[in-house]
N, C-alpha and C positions, 0 to 999 in steps of 0.2 A: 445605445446604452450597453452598460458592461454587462456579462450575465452573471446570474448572481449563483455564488457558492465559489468553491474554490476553484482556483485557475488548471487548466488541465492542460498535465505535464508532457514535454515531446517525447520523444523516444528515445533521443540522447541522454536527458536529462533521468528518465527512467533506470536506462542502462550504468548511466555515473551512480547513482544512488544503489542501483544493485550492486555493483564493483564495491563502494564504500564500506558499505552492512559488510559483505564480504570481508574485506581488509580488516573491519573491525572486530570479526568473529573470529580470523587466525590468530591477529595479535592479543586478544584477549585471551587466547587455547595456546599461546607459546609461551605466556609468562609462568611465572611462579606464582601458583596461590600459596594460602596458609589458613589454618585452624588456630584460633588461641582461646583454650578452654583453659577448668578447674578443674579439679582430681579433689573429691572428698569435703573437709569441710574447710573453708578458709577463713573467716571475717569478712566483715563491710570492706577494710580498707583493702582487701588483698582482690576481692572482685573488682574493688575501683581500680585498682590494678592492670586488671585482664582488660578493661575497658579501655584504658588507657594505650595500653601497648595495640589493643584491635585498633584506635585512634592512627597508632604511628604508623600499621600498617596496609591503611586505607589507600587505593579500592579495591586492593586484590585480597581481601581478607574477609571472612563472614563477620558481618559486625553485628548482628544479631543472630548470633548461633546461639540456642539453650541445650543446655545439658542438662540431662535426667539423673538421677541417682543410677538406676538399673542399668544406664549405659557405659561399653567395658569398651577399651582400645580399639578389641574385634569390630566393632560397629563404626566407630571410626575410619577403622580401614579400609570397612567395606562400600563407606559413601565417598569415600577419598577420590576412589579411579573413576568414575562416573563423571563427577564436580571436578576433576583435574587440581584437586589439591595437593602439593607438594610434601608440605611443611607444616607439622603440628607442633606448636608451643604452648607445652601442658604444665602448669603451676600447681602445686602441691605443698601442704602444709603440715610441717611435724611438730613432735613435741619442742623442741628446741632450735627448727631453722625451715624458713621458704627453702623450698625449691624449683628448678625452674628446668624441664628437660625441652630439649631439641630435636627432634626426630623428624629424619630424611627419609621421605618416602618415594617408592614401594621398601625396597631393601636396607636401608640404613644409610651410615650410622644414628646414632643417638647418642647426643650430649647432654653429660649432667652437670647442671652449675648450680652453684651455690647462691641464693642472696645477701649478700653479706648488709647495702643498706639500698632503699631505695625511696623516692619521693613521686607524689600523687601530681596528676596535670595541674591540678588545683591550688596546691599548696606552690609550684612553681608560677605560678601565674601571680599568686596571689603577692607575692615580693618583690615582681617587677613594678617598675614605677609606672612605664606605659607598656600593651604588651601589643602585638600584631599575631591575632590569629585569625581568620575568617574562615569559610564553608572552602573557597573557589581553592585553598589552600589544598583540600584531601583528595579534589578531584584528581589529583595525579601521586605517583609512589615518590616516595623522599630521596635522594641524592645520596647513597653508601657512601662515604669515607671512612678507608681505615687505616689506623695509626698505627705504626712500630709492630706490626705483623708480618716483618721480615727477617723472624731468627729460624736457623736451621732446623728449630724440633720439629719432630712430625705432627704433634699433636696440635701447636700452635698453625702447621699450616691447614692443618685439618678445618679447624676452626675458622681460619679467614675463609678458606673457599666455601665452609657451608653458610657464614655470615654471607659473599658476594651471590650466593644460590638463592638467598632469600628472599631475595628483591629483583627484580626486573635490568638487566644491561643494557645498556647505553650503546649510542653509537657515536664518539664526540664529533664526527665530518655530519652526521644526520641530524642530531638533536636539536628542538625547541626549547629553545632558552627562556619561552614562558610559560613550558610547561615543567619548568624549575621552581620550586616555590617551598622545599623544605631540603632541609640535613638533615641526616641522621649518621650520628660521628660516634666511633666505638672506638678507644681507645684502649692497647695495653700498656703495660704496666710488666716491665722485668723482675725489678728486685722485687716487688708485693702478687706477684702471680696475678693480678685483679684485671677485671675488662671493666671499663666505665662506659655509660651509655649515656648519648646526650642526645637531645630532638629538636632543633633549632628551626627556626623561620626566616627565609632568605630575602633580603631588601635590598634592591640596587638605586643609588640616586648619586647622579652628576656632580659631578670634583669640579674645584676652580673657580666655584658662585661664592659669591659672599651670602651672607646669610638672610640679610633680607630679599634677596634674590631666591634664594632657597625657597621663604616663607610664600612668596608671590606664585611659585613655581609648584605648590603641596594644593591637594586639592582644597580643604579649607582656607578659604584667603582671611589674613589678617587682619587686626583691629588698624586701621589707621586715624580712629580719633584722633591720637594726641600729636598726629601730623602734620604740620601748615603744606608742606608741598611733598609730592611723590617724589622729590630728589632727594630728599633725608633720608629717607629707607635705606636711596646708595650709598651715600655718604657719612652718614652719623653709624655710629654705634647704638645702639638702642637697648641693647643687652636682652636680645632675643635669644632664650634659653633653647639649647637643643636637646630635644627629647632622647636621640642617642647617646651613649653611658661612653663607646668609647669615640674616637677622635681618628681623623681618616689620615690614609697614610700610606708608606710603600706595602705595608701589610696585605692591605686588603682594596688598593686602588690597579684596575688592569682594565684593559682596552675591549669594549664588548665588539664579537665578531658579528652579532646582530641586535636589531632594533631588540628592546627590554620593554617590558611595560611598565607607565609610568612617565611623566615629564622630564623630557630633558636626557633621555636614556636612547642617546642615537645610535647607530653602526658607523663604527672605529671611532665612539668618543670617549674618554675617559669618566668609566666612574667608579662610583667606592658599593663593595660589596659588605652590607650588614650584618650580621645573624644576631637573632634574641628570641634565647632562651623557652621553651613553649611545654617542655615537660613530657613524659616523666623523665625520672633520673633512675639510675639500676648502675652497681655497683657490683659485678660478678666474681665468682670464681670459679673455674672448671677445677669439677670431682672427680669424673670418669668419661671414659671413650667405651661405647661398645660395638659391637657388629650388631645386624638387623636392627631388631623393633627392639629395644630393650631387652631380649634375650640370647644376644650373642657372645661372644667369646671378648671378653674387657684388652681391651689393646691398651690403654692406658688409667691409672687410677692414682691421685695425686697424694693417699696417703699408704695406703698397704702397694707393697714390694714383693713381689715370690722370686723363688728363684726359678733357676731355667729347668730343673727337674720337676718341680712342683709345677709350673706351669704346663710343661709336655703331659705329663699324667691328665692334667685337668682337661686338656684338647684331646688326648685322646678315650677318656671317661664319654666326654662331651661327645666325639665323632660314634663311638661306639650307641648311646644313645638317640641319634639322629638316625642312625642304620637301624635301629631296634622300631623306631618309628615310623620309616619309611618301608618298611616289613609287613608292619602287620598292615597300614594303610592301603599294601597293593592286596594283602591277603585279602583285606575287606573288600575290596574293590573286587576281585575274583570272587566271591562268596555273592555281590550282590551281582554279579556278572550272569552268574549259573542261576543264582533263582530267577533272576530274572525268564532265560532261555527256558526255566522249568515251565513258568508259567505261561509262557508264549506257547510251547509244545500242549499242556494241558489243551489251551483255550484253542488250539488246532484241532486237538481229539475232538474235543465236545461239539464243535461245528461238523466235526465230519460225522460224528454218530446224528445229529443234529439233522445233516443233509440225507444220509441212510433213510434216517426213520420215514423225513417227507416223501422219500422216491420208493418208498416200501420194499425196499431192496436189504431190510435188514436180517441178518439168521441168527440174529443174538439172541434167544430162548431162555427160560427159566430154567434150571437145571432138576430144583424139586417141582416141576408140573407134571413133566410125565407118570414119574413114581407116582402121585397124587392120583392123578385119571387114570392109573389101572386099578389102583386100588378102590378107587370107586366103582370100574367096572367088573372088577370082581366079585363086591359085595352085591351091588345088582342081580350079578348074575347068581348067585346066591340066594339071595331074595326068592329069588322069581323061581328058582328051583324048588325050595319050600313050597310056596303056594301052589305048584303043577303037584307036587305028591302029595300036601295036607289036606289041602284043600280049602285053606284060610289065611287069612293076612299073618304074619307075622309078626311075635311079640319086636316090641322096640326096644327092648334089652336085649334081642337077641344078634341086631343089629344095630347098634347106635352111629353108623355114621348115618343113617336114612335120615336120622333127626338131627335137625338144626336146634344148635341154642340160640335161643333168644336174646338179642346183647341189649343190654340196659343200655340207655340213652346216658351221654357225655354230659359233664356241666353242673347248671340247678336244678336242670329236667331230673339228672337223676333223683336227688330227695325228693322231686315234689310230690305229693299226696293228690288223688283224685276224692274231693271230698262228695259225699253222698245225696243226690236232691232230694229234697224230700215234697213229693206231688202235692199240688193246691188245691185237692180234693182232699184231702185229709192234714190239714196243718197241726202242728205241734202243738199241746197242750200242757200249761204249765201246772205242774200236781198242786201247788199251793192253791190257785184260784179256780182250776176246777178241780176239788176230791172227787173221787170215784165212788160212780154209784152203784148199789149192786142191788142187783134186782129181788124185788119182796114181792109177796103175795100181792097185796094191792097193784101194783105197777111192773110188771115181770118182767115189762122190756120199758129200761128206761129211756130217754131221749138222749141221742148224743150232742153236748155241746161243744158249741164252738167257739174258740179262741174271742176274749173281749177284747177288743181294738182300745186303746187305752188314747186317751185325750191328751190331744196335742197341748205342750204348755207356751205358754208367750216366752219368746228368746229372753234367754237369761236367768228364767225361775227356775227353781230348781225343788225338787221333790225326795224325800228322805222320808224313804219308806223305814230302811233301818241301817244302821253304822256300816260304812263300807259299800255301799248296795243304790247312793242316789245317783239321778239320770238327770241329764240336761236338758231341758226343753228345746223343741223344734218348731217353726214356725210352720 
């Protein structure tokens, strides 16, 4: 019989699988990530937004990232190099217009564009008649194509290369043709300055079939009720609606170099490539080009114009400021440098008087003791002179260092009061209940009495002798 649990693996097979994990750990740490956050406050639709675009740019993308209010760009930056994120796209909402910046990390630049209009995944979904979108779709990054991004401004090329930086490159002699499964097509636009943004789903299916060939050939097979024989399908027209909006053609019909998923999608057979529509939609315009993180020197700004004096001033304000800051930063640096060194030296000393005292090799003395102990031994000697010639002790005014003060005790000790016992041979008597008696001819010596023990009362009664003055009973 087999044994039971799982089969245990050779050592080939161990080593492939290390290699694998491996390969998949470089290629996962060589691509481009991205961050796609909010800045402040946006509305419902502008987060479903941000949701949306983290959608387009799954799986390199946090798709459940949350942001805090408290948290600033600094923080960003600083989980950025750890997690190998490249690329943050941070949306932000003013009074009068979204925005939408681009920032290329570690150093820059940072793009700012405009949203001029844009549509929810939802709201595109929801106007298609059928739509194709599944899960097995995200597991890979979408297909960059970009349009009419070949004019000579710098700013425009600026833009195509940080659009082709933010997604993963291809290698077309290497690539898996099914792990092809979305577009993503950015178009410009010359005379309106605008980039449009489109998210498409890519569908390949075999040219040449007639249609109920088609229907045979989809994974859901057809009603053939109102059939009498399988040769009508080939033959008759049956006015079998196709779910596709356009109509196949030299457009979008070319020769696949490898087997496609799906029926009928051979190596070197001719089929028709699809796309439908899958959302959002983003209608852009670039505002500004800067250097670094958003605080560099603006290279391009599509509505204010300086001139070339006014600019030089500004770079060199700017350069002069970066020197003022790199100044004081190494000054602080030297400042923490030496205290540093101070306290290493201190904590030198202290171990070495440390090590002195245990080896009793110390000569470090009080400097007021000797003064002290002559002068006590000169009053001594003082002393003791008097009493050889007086012949008596000496007053203690006459010498007060002989006499020690007495120091009061620290704390509550000091106020507290030592209160006075009074002996159980003679207890206290209270004048009211015994008056005093004085002695008369009949009785000359009267008896002395003793304190009346007063009767315990049941808990809770209570005796009122007079206003102010009752006692609680004790049991």
């Amino acid at each position: 019989p087999a044994p039971s649990g799982r089969c245990r693996q050779s050592q080939r097979q161990r080593r492939e699988r290390a290699a694998a994990q491996l390969r998949a750990q470089q290629d996962f740490g060589s691509v481009p990530h991205s961050f796609v956050f909010l800045r402040g406050r946006g509305g419902r639709s502008l987060r479903l937004l941000v949701a949306d675009m983290r959608r387009v740019l799954e799986p390199f993308t946090a798709r459940a990232l949350r942001v805090r209010k408290s948290n600033s760009l600094k923080d960003f930056v600083a989980v950025a190099g750890p997690l190998g994120v490249t690329h943050f796209l941070v949306f932000s909402k003013s009074e009068s217009s979204i925005n939408l910046k681009l920032f290329r990390l570690p150093g820059g630049p940072t793009l700012t564009f405009k949203v001029v209009e844009y549509s929810l995944l939802r709201d595109v979904v929801s106007a298609l008649r059928r739509h194709r979108m599944h899960e097995q779709q995200f597991r890979h990054p979408p297909l960059l194509v970009l349009s009419s991004f070949g004019l000579p401004q710098s700013h425009i090329r600026l833009m195509a290369s940080t659009f082709q930086n933010l997604l993963p490159s291809i290698n077309v002699h290497r690539v898996n043709l099914n792990t092809i499964k979305r577009c993503l097509l950015i178009s410009y636009d010359a005379e309106t300055e605008l980039l449009h943004l489109r998210h498409y789903s890519i569908k390949v299916v075999p040219v040449g079939v007639s249609r109920g060939l088609k229907k045979l050939l989809q994974e859901k097979f057809p009603n053939l009720s109102r059939l009498e024989d399988i040769s009508e399908l080939l033959v008759k027209d049956l006015n079998l609606s196709e779910s596709e909006a356009e109509q196949d053609g030299p457009h979008n019909v070319t020769e696949l170099p490898q087997a496609y998923a799906g029926r009928g999608n051979a190596k070197a057979q001719q089929s028709a490539v699809r796309l439908t529509e899958i959302g959002p939609r983003l209608t852009l315009q670039l505002n500004k080009v800067e250097e670094g993180l958003a605080q560099g020197n603006v290279l391009y700004h599509s509505f204010i114009h300086k001139p070339e004096p006014e600019l030089r001033a500004l770079l060199a304000r700017r350069e002069a400021k970066l020197q003022l800051r790199a100044e004081r930063r190494q000054r602080q640096e030297e400042n923490v440098e030496r205290k540093r060194q101070q306290r290493e030296r201190s904590l030198q000393g202290m171990r070495r008087k440390q090590q002195r005292d245990e080896d009793g090799d110390s000569g470090a003395e009080d400097p007021g003791a000797p003064e002290q102990d002559a002068a006590h031994e000169e009053e001594e000697s003082d002393a003791e002179h008097y009493r050889r010639e007086v012949g008596e002790e000496p007053d203690q005014d006459l010498f007060p260092s002989r006499t020690k003060r007495k120091r009061l005790p620290l704390g509550p000790a000091r106020l507290r009061k030592r209160r006075r016992r009074i002996p159980l041979e003679h207890p206290m008597e209270h004048p009211m209940e015994h008056p005093t008696e004085h002695p008369t001819a009949s009785n000359p010596h009267p008896p002395h009495r003793t304190r009346r023990k007063r009767k315990l009362l049941p808990k809770g009664k209570t005796r009122f002798q007079r206003p102010g003055c009752a006692r609680k009973g004790k049991r």
